[in-house]
N, C-alpha and C positions, 0 to 999 in steps of 0.2 A: 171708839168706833160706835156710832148712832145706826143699831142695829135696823130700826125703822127704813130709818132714811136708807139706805142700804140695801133695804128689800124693796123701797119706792124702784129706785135708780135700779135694781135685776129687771124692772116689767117695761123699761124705756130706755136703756142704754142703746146708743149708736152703735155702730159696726168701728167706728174711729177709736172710742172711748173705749170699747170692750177689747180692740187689737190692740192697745197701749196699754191696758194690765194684764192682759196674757204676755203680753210681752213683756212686760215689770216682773214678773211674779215669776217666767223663767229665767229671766236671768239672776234670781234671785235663786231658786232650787239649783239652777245648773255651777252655782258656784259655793254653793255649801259644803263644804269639805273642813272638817276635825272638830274642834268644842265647839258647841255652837250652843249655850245656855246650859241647858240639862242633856242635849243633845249632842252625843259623837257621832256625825257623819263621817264615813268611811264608803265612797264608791255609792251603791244604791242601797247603802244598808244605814239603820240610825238605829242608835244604844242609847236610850233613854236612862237616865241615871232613878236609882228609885227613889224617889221624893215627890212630896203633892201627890195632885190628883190627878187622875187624867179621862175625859169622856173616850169614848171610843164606838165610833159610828162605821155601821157599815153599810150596804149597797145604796143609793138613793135613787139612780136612775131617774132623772129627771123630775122626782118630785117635791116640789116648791115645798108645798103644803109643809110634808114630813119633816124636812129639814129647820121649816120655821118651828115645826114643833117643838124638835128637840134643842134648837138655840133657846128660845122662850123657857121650855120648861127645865134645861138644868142651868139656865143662867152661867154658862161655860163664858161667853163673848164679856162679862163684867166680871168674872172668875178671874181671869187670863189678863185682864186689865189691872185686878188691883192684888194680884198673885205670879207673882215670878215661874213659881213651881208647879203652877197650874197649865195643865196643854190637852190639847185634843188631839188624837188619829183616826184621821178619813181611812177607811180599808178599801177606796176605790169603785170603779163604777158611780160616777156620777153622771154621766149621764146616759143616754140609749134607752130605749122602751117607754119612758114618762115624756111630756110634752114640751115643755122649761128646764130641758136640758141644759141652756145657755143659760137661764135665770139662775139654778145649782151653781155653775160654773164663775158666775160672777160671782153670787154672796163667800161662797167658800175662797175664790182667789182673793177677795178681800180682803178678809182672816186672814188667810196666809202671807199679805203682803202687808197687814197694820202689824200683825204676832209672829215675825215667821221665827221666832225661837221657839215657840209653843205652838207651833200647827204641823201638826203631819201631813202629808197627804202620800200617799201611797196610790202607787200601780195596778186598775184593776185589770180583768181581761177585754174589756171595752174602751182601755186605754192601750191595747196593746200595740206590736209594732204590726208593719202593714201584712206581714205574712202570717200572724195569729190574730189578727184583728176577729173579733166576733162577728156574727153574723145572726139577725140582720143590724146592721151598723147604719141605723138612722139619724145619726147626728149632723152629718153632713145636709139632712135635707129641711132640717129643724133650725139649722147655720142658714137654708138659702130665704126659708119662707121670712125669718128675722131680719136679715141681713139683706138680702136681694144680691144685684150683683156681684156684692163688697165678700159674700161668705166663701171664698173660694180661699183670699188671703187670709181671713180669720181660721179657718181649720186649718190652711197649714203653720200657722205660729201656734194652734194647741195641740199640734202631731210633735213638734218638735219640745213642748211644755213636756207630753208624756213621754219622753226619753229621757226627762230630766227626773221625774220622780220615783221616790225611792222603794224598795220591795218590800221591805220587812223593816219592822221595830223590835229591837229585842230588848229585854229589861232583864239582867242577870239573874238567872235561879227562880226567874217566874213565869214569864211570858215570850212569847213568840209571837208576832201579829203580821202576817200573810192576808191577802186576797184571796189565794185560792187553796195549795197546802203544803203537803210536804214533798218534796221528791224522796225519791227512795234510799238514792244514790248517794244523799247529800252529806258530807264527811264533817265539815265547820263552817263557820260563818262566812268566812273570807271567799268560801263559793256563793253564797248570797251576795254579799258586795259586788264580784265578778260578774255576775249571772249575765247581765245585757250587753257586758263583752266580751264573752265564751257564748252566746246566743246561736252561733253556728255551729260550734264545735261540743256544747253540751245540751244537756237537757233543761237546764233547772228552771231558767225562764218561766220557758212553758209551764212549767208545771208548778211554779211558785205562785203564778193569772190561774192556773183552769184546773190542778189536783180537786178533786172531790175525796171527804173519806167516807167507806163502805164498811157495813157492820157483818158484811158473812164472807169474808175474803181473807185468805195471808199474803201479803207482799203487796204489788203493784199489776194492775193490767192498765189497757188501754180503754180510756174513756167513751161513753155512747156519745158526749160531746160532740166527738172529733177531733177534741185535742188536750194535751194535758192526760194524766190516770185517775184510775179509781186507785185508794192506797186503803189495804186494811187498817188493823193495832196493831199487829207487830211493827209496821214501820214506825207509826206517831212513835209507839213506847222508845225503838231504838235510836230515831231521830233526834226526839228530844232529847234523851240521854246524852248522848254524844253534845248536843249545844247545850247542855247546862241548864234548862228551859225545863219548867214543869206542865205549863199547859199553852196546845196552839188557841188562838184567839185570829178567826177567821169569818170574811163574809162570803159571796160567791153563791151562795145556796138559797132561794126561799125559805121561810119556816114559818108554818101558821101564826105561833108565838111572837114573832120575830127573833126567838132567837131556839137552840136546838143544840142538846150537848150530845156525843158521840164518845166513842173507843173509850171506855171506862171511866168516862172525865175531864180523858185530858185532849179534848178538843170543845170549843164554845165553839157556833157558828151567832154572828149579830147578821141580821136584813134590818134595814131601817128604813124600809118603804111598805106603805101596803095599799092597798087594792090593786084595779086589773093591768098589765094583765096576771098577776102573780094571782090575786086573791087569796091572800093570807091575811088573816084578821088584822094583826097587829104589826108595826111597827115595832123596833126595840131598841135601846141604848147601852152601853153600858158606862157605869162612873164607879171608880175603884181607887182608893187611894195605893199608889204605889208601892209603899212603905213595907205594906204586909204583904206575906207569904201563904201561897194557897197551896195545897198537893193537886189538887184536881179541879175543875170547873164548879162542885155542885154547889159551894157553899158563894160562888159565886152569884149567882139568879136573885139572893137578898141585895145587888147590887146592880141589877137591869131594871130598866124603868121601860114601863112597856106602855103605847100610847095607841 
């Protein structure tokens, strides 16, 4: 993959060109089901086996810039090329609030259609479905100024893209990687997998796009969002417990840093965008090789690259 060229082709792609790899690229996710490299897809859940390395980016919200930075500077896209065991997860939100929300969408469908054994991409809340969609959801108008008349069929082949994509990564006895957090309620994995077809009749969806966690609270309330909760520690801590998972690994949140640890540890939150309108100094990454075992986030941060 000629990363260049590739970032040429995000700033001039046709409305033709760009419906035919949203379209490649779902059907490509919507058929992923059981070993899939490192990868056990199960429903909208993936189990990454712990081997290699793996970057892990979170919100970009249409920014070009940020994204190029972090392909450029951890060399993942030639990583991924000359490494099996090497793969990256998107934690969602690419586009909405930045400008080249399309331009994110292309470079990243790329990846995930040159690598799709080693690219994640995962469900943010700006990827959601049309009754928790965020607000204000500018993509659509980013789709017309680009596209012109043609943007109406291109958002709906990337509506129907983010029903294809998966909620969570889990890697046994380490990690958990959500968009947004934990539900309260949430017993095992197999309700992560379910989640967006129990979407009527449960909560987790929601609340797997828009939990936020809160550092003076026990249990769960209702988010100032609008949607989704606020979740104290006691939940991460019993959450986690119950899935086997030492620490969540989540975007969803600003952080000056770009990135912000919570509930004793065991929550990282990654932003991987920065300026307005967020205004947080720094963008942040993470790159962790799988293999090893953390108790909590902190000794983690020797392994965020902050730009």
């Amino acid at each position: 993959m000629d990363l260049p060229q590739i970032l040429r082709e995000a700033e001039t792609v046709s409305a033709e060109d760009f419906l035919q790899l949203v379209d490649d690229v779902r059907k490509v996710l919507c058929t992923e089901d059981g070993k899939i490299g490192n990868l056990t897809v199960t429903g909208r859940l993936a189990k990454l086996a712990p081997v290699g390395e793996v970057v892990v980016v979170g919100d970009l919200h249409g920014d070009l810039e940020s994204l190029t930075a972090i392909l450029k500077k951890s060399r993942v896209v030639q990583r991924i090329a000359g490494d099996k065991d090497a793969s990256i997860v998107f934690l969602g939100d690419y586009g909405d609030r930045g400008m080249q929300s399309t331009e994110v969408y292309y470079v990243i469908l790329k990846l995930k259609l040159a690598y799709p054994r080693q690219v994640v991409m995962l469900r943010g809340n700006h990827e959601g479905p049309s009754d928790l969609m965020a607000s204000p959801h500018d993509l659509p108008l980013q789709l017309q100024h680009k596209f012109k008349e043609k943007w109406v069929g291109v958002y709906q082949k990337l509506t129907e893209l983010f029903s294809c994509l998966c909620l969570a990564v889990y890697v046994e006895e380490r990690f958990l990687m959500v968009h947004g957090g934990l539900p309260e309620k949430l017993r095992n994995l197999n309700e992560i997998a379910e989640a967006d077809v129990l979407h009527l009749e449960k909560p987790f969806l929601e609340e797997l796009l828009w939990n936020d966690p809160d550092e003076d609270i026990t249990g769960a309330f209702p988010s100032p969002r609008g949607a989704g909760n606020v979740f104290g520690k006691s939940v991460t801590q019993e959450v986690l417990q119950r899935l086997n998972a030492k620490i969540l690994i989540r975007g969803h949140e600003p952080a000056g840093e770009g990135f912000k640890i919570n509930h004793d540890g065991k929550i990282l939150t990654l932003f991987s965008r920065k300026g307005p309108p967020y205004f947080n100094m720094h963008g942040a990454y993470l790159d962790i090789p799988l293999s090893k075992k953390f108790e909590n986030a902190h000794p983690l941060v020797s392994y965020i690259h902050k730009f």
